[in-house]
N, C-alpha and C positions, 0 to 999 in steps of 0.2 A: 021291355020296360025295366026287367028287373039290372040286365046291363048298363041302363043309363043311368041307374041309380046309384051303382059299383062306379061306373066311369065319376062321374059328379061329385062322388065320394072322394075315388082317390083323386081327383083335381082339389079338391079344399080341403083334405088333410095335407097334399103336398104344397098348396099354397100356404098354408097356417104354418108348416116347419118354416118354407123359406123365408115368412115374415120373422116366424121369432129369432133364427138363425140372424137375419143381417139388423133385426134389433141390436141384437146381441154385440154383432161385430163392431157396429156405431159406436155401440156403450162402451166397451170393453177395450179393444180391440181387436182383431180376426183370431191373431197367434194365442192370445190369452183367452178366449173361448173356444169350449171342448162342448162335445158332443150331449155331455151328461147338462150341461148349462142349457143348449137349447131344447132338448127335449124335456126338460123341469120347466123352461117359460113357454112351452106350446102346450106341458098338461098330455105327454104320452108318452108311454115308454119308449126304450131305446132302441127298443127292434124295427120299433116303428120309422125312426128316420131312417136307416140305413134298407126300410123296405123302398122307400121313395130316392135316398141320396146314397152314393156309391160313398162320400167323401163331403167333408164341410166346403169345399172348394165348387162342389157342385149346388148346393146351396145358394153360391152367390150367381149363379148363373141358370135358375131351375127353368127357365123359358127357352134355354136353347133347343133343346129336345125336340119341341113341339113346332119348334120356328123350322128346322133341319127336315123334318117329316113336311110339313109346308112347302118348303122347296121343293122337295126330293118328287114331290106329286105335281107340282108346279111344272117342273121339269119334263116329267113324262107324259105329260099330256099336252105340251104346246108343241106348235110346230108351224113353226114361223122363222125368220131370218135369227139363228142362231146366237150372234152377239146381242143383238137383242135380248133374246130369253134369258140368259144368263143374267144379262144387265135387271131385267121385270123380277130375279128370282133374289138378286143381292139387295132391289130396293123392302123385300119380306122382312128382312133383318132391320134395315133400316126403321120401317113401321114399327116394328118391335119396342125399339127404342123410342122412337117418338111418341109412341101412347100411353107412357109413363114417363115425363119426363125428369120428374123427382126422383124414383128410383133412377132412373140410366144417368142419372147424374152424381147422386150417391156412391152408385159403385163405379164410376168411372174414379171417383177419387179415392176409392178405395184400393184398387189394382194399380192406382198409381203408387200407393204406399206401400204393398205389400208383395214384394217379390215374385213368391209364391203365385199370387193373384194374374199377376201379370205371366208367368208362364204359361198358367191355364189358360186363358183367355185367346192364346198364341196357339196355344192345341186345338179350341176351340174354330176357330179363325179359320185353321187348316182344316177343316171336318168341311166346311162351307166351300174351301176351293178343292178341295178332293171333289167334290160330289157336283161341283160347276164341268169340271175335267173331265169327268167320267161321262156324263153328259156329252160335251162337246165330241169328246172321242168318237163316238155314238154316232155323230151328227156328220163327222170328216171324216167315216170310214172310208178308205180307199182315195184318200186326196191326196198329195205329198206330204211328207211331214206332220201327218194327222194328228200323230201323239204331242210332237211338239208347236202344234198351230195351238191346240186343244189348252196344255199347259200354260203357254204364255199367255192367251186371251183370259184363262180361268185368273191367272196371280195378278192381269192388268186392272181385272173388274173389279177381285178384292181390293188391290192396293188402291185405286180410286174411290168404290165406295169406303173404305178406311178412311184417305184423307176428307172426304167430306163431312163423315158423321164425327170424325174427332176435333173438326175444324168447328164444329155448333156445340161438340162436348166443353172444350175449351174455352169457350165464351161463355159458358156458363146456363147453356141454353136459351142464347142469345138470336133471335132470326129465323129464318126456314130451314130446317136441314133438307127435306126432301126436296130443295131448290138448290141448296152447295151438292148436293149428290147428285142429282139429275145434272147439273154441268160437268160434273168431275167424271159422271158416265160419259155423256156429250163426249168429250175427249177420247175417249176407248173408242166409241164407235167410230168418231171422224177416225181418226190412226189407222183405226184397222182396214176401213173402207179406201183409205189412200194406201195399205198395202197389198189390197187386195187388187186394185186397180196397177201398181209398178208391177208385180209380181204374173198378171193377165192372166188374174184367176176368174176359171172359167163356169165356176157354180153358177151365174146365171142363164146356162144353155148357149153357150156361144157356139158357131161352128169351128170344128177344126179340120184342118185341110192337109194330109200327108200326100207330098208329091217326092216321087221316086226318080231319080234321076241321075244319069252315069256322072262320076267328078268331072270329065272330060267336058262336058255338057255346058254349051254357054250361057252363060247370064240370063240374055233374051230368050234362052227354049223356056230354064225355069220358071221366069214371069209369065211366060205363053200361057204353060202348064198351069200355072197357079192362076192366072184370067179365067182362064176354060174349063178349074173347076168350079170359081165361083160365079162362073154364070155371066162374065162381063164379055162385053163387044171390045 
């Protein structure tokens, strides 16, 4: 009990910083508020923020943390067709945002303003496709090209679910997102599924059939061969 109480603590003291911090930033703006400014409007010392935020930058983003640990468990416990999961783990993020849509729209025009903002946010971004890849790697050990199937399917899902949640950002929180992202997933998994299929990949337990056979060896022994071992008259 006594845990839960320290957990619930440090949850609404670091929620209390990151409200007064992006007060702050609203009023102010981000570069002209310092550290001494929001821990005077949240009412605790300094040591205090910097127990919770590494940086004011994290501040504008104190929810990823908790969203990345969501995944990161998400992840290790499913086990299901692989582009999927990743796709189940990028819509986390997405809810994220949806169940505040005042904040994620707030600071959506905030990183558009502020340089800075928008770097971090790119760092941030990468934390999410690192940890989709790593995953995947996982999932395609010993297929061809594992590390690079793993990579490109990780940077397709992010950059899809990107464009759909900034396509609802940009409107102004206009429509469904989780209906612009569920089709802009749609797209990843069709693709992949159509190159999984050129490519005659065989993750679904297909058989495969090595027949040995001299170069000399005419056409018709080969087919013979390959009839007789799959069992045809």
């Amino acid at each position: 009990m006594t845990e839960v109480r320290r957990s619930a603590k440090k949850a609404s003291m670091r929620e209390v910083l990151a409200e007064a911090a992006f007060q702050l930033f609203l009023e102010r703006g981000f570069e002209e508020t310092t550290v001494d400014d929001i821990v005077a409007r949240a009412g605790v010392g300094r040591r205090s923020f910097f127990r919770y935020f590494p940086s004011k930058e994290d501040a504008v983003f104190p929810d990823h943390e908790r969203c990345l640990a969501d995944m990161t468990a998400l992840l290790e416990a499913a086990d299901g067709d692989p582009v999927q999961v990743v796709c189940d783990g990028a819509k986390l993020v997405l809810r994220l945002y949806a169940k505040n849509p005042e904040f994620s729209l707030q600071r959506y025009r905030l990183t558009r303003e502020v340089p800075g903002l928008r770097t971090y946010e790119l760092s941030v971004v990468r934390r999410y496709e690192r940890t989709m890849a790593g995953y995947l790697r996982a999932r395609y050990e010993g297929a061809p090209d594992s590390a690079l199937r793993a990579e490109v399917i990780a940077a397709a899902v992010v950059a899809a679910h990107n464009n759909g949640l900034r396509t609802w950002l940009r409107s102004g929180g206009e429509g469904d997102p989780e209906a612009a992202v569920d089709h802009a997933l749609g797209l990843v998994r069709r693709a992949w599924a159509e190159v999984g299929e050129e490519a005659g990949d065989r993750s679904a337990g297909e058989d495969i059939v090595v027949v040995v056979a001299s170069k000399d060896a005419p056409m018709w022994r080969v087919v013979q061969r390959i009839e007789s071992a799959l069992g045809e008259d």
